[in-house]
KEFI-662880 format. One line per 5 residues: their letters; for each residue x, y, z negated of C-alpha. Coordinates in steps of 0.5 Angstrom, whole numbers. Layout:
BEGIN
a	X:Y:Z  ... .
***
This chain:
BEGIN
xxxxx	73:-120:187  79:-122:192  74:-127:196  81:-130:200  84:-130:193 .
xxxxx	76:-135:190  76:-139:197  84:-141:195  82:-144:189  75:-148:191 .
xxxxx	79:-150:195  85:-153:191  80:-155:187  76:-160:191  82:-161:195 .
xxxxx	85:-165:187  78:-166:185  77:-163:179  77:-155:176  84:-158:172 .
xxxxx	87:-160:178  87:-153:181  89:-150:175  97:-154:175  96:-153:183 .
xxxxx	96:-146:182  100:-145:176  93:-141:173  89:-141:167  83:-146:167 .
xxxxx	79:-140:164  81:-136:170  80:-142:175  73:-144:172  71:-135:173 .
xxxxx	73:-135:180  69:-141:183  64:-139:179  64:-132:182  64:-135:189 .
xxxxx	58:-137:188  54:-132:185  57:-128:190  54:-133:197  48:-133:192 .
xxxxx	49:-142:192  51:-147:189  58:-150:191  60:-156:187  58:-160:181 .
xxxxx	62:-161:175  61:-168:172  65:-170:167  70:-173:171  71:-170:178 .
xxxxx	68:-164:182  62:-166:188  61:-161:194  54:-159:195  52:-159:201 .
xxxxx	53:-152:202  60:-153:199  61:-158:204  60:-153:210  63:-147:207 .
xxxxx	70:-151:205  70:-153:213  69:-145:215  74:-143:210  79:-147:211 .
xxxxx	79:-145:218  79:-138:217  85:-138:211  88:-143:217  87:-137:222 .
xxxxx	90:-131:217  96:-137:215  97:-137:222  97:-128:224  101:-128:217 .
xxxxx	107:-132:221  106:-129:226  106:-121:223  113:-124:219  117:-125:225 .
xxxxx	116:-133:226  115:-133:233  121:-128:234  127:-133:231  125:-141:228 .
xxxxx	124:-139:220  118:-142:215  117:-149:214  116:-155:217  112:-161:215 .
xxxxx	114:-168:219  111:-175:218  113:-181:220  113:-188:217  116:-189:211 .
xxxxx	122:-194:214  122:-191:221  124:-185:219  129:-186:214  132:-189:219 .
xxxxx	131:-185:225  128:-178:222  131:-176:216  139:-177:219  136:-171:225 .
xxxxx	132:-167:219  138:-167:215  142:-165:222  136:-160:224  137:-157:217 .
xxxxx	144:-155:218  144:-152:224  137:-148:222  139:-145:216  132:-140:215 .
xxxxx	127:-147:217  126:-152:211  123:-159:212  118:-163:207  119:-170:210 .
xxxxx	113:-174:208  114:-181:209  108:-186:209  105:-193:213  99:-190:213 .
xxxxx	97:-185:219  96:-178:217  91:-172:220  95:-168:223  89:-162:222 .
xxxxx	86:-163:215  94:-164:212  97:-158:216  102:-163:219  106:-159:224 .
xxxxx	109:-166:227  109:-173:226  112:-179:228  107:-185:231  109:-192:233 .
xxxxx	103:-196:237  99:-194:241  95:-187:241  88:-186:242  86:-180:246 .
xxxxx	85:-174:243  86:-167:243  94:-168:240  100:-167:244  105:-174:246 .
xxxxx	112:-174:248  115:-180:248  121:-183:245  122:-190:248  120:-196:245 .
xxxxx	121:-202:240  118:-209:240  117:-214:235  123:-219:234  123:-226:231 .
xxxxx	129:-227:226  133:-232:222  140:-232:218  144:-236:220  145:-240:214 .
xxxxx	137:-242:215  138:-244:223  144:-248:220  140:-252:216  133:-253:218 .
xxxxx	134:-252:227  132:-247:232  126:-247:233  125:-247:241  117:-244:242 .
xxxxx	112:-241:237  109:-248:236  115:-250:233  114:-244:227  109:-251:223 .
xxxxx	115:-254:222  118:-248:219  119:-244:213  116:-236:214  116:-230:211 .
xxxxx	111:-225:212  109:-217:212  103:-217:207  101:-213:202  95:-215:198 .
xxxxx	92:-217:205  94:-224:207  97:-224:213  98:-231:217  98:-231:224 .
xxxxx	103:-228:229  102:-226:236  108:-229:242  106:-228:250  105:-233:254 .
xxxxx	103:-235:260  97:-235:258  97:-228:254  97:-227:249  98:-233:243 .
xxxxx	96:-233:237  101:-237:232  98:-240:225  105:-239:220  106:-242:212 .
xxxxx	109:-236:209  113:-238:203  114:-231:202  110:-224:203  113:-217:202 .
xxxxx	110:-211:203  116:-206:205  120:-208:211  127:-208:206  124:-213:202 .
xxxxx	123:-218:209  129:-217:211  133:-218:204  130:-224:204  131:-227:211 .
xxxxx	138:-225:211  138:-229:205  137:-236:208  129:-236:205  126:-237:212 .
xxxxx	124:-234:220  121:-226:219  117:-222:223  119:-215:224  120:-209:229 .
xxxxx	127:-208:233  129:-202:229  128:-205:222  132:-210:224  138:-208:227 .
xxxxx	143:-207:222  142:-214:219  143:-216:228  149:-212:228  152:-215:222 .
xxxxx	151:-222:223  146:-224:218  140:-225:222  140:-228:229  134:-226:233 .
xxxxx	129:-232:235  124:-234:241  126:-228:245  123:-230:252  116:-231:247 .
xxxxx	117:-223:245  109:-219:245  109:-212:249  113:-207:247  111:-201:241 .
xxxxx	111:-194:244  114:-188:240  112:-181:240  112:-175:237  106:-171:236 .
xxxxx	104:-164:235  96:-160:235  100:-156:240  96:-150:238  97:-144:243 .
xxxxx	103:-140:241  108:-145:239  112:-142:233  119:-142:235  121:-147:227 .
xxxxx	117:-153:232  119:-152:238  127:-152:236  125:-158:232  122:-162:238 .
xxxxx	127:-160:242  133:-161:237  130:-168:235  127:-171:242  134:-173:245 .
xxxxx	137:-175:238  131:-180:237  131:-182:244  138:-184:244  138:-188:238 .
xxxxx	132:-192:241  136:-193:246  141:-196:243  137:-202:240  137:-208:240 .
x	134:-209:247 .
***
């Protein structure tokens, strides 16, 4: 029995929760997926996982087996790079995240221009409003907006973005500007929600931080959507500077209250910052920190 070889396929069968999974992940017959975890097993003598109907369930061995397991396989991913010239030219593969309209904005314009001057690095670019685990997901840097937490990540910052008030000036024309967040009760809204209502704004104050109440006449969960809808007249949007943009260069939105604005929004790209650095990381961090930089630079300020 090659253990590497078993241990690869309890994972991809825990990882998409069932034996049938593993089998398309691996492009390997079930029969010789079922054979193999079952050959792991008898081999460490217990029981790693129960097969139900429907799904597979890690027994508590299984659990901190997986956990060593993975740690190990990322070790031998990691002298395999290492033996195969990763560390002496920028070569292999790069897995990036960002948030979903961040980086088709700002992140996929500087891959595709990275692609380009490094011919033997490819990219997968996962694009998603949720935060990702760098380390669960083998992810070798991310694009974050917020604050972060402390952690054991590496940070470099990128500039800043900031909430806006908007509205098209269709809307203005025919409704008024509003002067102060109060205002916003007598407006039409439009909100950034998703199955989750969303019904208050935050403005500083001299007294803070002002939570505002609003009527949204429409909710959408995609930055786009918000930004059609607000440039066709429908109401007053809330939405970060660097969605905002190109709609403010254009002329279609007019950006509203801006002495009331919130504290701005740092950006960072972060990376595990393992001991040694391959060579495919750091010409991305040093190929794309000065291009993001500059284009947060230029928005709206």
């Amino acid at each position: 029995m090659d253990r590497f070889d078993a241990i690869r396929t309890l994972i991809a069968a825990v990882d998409g929760g069932s034996l049938s999974a593993a089998s398309r992940t691996l492009g390997m017959p079930l029969p010789t997926v079922s054979r193999k975890v079952s050959e792991l097993e008898a081999h460490l003598g217990t029981q790693m996982v129960v097969r139900t109907s429907r799904k597979l369930m890690l027994t508590d061995s299984g659990t901190a087996f997986i956990q060593a397991s993975r740690r190990i396989l990322n070790d031998l991913d990691e002298a395999e790079r290492a033996a195969s010239g990763e560390y002496q030219a920028p070569r292999g593969e790069l897995l990036i995240t960002a948030p979903i309209m961040f980086g088709k904005l700002h992140i996929l314009p500087v891959v595709l221009d990275f692609l380009r001057a490094y011919p033997d690095v490819n990219v997968r670019l996962v694009l998603a409003d949720t935060v990702v685990d760098l380390v669960d997901n083998h992810v070798d840097v991310a694009a974050r907006l917020g604050r972060l937490p402390d952690s054991g990540l590496v940070a470099i910052r990128l500039g800043e973005v900031r909430w806006i008030t908007c509205a098209s000036p269709d809307y203005l024309a025919r409704r008024g500007t509003p002067a102060t967040p109060a205002d916003l009760a007598d407006h039409d809204c439009l909100a950034f929600e998703g199955l989750q209502t969303s019904r208050s704004w935050s403005f500083a104050s001299a007294r803070g931080n002002e939570t505002i109440g609003i009527r949204p006449r429409l909710g959408v969960n995609t930055a786009d959507a918000l930004i059609e809808a607000a440039g066709d007249g429908l109401g007053i949007a809330r939405m970060t500077s660097y969605q905002a943009a190109a709609a403010l260069r254009e002329g279609r939105l007019m950006r509203l209250l801006d002495e009331y604005e919130p504290e701005t929004i740092p950006v960072h790209l972060i990376h595990t910052g393992p001991p040694l650095l391959p060579l495919k990381l750091r010409a991305f961090l040093d190929f794309a920190g000065p291009r993001v930089r500059a284009a947060l630079a230029a928005l709206p300020a």
